[in-house]
N, C-alpha and C positions, 0 to 999 in steps of 0.2 A: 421868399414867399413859400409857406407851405400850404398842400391841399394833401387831402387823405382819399384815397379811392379803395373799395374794397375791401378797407382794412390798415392801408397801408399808407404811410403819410410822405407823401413825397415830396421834397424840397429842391430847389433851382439848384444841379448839379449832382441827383440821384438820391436814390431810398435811403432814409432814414437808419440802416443797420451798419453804420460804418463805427468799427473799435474806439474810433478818436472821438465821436458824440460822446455827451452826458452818460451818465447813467441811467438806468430806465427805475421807477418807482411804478407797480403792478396793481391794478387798485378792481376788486370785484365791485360790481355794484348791486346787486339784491342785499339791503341789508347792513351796507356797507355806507353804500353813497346815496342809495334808494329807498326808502321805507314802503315795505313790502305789507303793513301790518292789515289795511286797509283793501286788498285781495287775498289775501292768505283764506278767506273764508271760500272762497271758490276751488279748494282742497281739500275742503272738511266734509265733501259731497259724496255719494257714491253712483254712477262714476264721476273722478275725477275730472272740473272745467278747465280744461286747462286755455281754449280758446279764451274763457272769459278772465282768465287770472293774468294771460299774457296780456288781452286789448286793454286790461287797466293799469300797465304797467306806464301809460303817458302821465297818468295822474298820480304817479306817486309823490309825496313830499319827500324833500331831501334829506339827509340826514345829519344834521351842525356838526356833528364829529366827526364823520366820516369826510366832511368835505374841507372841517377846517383842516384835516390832516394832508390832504391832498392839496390842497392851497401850500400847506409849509411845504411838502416834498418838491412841488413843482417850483421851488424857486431854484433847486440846483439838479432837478433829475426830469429827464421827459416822461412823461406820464402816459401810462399804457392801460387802458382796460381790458379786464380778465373778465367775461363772464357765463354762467352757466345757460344765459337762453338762448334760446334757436336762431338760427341765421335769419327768419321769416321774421322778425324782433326788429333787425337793423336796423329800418326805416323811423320810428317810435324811439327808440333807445337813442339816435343820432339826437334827433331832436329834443328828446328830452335832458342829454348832455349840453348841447346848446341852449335851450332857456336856463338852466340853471345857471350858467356863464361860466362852468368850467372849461379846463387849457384843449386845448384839440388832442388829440392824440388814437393812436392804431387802436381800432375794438375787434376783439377777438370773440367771436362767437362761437355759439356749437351748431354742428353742421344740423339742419335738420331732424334729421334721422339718426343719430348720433345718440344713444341711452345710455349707454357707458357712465360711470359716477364721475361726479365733478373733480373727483383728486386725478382722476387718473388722466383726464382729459385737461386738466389744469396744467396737470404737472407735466404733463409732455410739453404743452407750449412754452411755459417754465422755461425748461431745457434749449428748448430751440433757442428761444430769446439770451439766454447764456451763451451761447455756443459764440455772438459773435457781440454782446454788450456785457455790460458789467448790471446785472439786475440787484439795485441796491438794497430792497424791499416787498416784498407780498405784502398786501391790506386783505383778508379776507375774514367771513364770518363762517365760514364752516370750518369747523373744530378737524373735521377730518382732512381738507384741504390742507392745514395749518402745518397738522403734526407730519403730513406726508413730505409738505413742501419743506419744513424745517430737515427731517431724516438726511434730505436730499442735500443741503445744505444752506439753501437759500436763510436770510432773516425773514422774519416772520412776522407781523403786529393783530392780532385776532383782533376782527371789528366784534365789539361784545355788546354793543349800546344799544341795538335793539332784539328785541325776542323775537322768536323762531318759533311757531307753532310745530308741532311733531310730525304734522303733517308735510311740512316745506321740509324738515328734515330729512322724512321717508325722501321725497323728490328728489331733494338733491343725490343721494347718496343709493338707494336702492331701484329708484325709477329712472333716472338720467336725465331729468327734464328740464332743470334750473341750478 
């Protein structure tokens, strides 16, 4: 029996980080697994909603590519979500993984208050998750994310299927927000 609490998925006989598990498959979801396309307008504002760009983040449609890829990875690797929104997200994002009937797996979020860009905050938990699995793949759609995580050594697969307004761009990368 697995159950995930806080993050962390833990199974009859201790957490989920033991060498001898699967391989972990890292999968973002804005963009990736979640079509963002349909709030991104809540960025085009001045100021910035970001309250209204997060609460419409239960309604996003999923994304066929990004999920059929994450169906193949999850037959031989455990699946990890990577993502850039705020921990205050959790609750919405849990559920919204669950009606789609994707595999359970550990969400890593960004701490509230946490504006730092997404590589760098990526790439640290990256690291962590290496240090005691074999991380077989990154899925992400920021280009910056991609090439930082590649440097480092990781493989890499750029979700590209759907468009990024310049706006979500700025966020992710100069704002720290997503």
């Amino acid at each position: 029996m697995k159950i995930t609490i806080y993050g962390w998925s833990i199974r009859l006989g201790g957490v989920s980080d033991d060498c001898s598990r699967e391989p972990l498959a890292v999968f973002d979801l804005d963009n990736t697994l979640a079509d963002t396309t349909h709030r991104q307008r809540f960025l085009e504002r001045t100021p910035k909603d970001w309250n209204g760009f997060f609460s419409a983040a239960p309604q996003d449609p999923p994304v066929p590519e990004g999920v059929a890829l994450l169906l193949e990875r999850a037959r031989d690797c455990e699946i990890v979500y990577l993502t850039g929104r705020p921990e205050r997200c959790r609750r919405d994002t849990l559920e919204w993984l669950a009606a789609q009937g994707l595999p359970e797996g550990r969400v890593y979020m960004r701490r509230d208050a946490d504006r730092r860009p997404a590589r760098s905050t990526k790439l640290e938990i990256l690291r962590r998750l290496a240090r005691t699995r074999e991380v077989r793949v990154l899925v992400d759609d920021d280009e910056l994310v991609c090439a930082d995580a590649r440097r480092a050594g990781f493989t890499v697969v750029r979700a590209d299927w759907v468009t990024r307004s310049a706006e979500l761009k700025a966020a992710q990368e100069r704002e720290g927000r997503t």
